[in-house]
Every structure is written in structure tokens, then in C-alpha cells.
N, C-alpha and C positions, 0 to 999 in steps of 0.2 A: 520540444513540447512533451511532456508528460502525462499519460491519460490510462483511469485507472477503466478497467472495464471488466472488473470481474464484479460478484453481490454487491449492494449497499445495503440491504436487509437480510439479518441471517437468523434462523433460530438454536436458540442454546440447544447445543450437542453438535454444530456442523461443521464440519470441517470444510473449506472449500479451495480453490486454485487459487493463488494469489494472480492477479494479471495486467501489468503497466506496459502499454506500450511506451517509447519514446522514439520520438521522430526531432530529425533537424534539416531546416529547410525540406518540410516534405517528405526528407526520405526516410524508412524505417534508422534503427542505430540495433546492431544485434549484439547481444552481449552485454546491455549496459552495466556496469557498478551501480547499483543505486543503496542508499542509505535507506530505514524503514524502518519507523515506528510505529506505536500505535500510543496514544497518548495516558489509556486504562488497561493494563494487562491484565486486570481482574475481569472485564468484561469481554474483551479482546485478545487472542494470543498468538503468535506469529511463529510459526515452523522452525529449526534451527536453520535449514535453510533457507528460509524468507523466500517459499514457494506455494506456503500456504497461510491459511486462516482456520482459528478455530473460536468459534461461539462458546466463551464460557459462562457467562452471565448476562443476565436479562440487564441490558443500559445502552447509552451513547457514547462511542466512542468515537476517536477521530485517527484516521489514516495520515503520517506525515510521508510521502519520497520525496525523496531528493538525486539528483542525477549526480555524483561522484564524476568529476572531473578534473586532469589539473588544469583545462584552458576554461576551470571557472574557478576563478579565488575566491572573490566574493559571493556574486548573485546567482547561486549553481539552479538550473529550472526546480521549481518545487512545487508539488503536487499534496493539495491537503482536502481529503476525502472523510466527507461524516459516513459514518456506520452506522445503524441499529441490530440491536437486537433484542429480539424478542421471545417470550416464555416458549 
């Protein structure tokens, strides 16, 4: 399971932590691969590392992770988070 818990509201100029946890069967997973979009890079933009977030433009965006694994071909957990932000 995949659970975003850093802002969903941010204001233009912020930079903030990006932060998913992922858990299987309960227990934390350290270290995951996850995959990370964001679906508006004009409004939304994501650290080379994919450790943060930065508020570039006043809109909505949407968060996509996905957990990178090979014991998931198909159905990998995916985690799709709406953002704002705002002036």
C-alpha cells in the first residue's frame, strides 16, 4: 500500500518533502523504487531526485506513484494524489 503524506495544498514559491510511505502486509518496505509523476509540470515540479516538490503555478495537479517492482508485471500498487495550489 502506498500513502502519500506529505502537503496537498501548496502555495507558489514552495518547495516541500516529497513523502510516500509503502507498506506490504503491514510492514513498512525501506527503500522503495517508486515511479513519480506529476501530470502538470507547469504547475507542479518534482526535484531530480524525486525528494521534493516545488509550487510553480497557481492550479491542479495530480500526483501519480507507482511502486517499481519485478513481482508486479501488471497491477504494480499506484497511488494517484490531487494537489493544489495556490497564489
Amino acid at each position: 500500500m502506498l500513502t502519500y503524506e506529505g502537503d496537498t495544498i501548496l502555495t507558489v514559491g514552495d518547495s516541500v518533502p516529497l513523502i510516500v510511505t509503502v507498506t506490504v502486509g503491514g510492514e513498512p518496505v525501506s527503500h522503495p523504487r517508486l515511479q513519480i509523476v506529476t501530470s502538470n509540470m507547469t504547475v507542479v515540479g518534482l526535484s531530480a531526485g524525486q525528494d521534493s516538490l516545488f509550487a510553480l503555478a497557481q492550479g491542479k495537479d495530480t500526483l501519480t506513484v507507482r511502486l517499481q517492482s519485478s513481482i508486479f508485471t501488471e497491477d504494480a500498487p499506484t497511488l494517484i494524489q490531487p494537489l493544489r495550489v495556490r497564489p
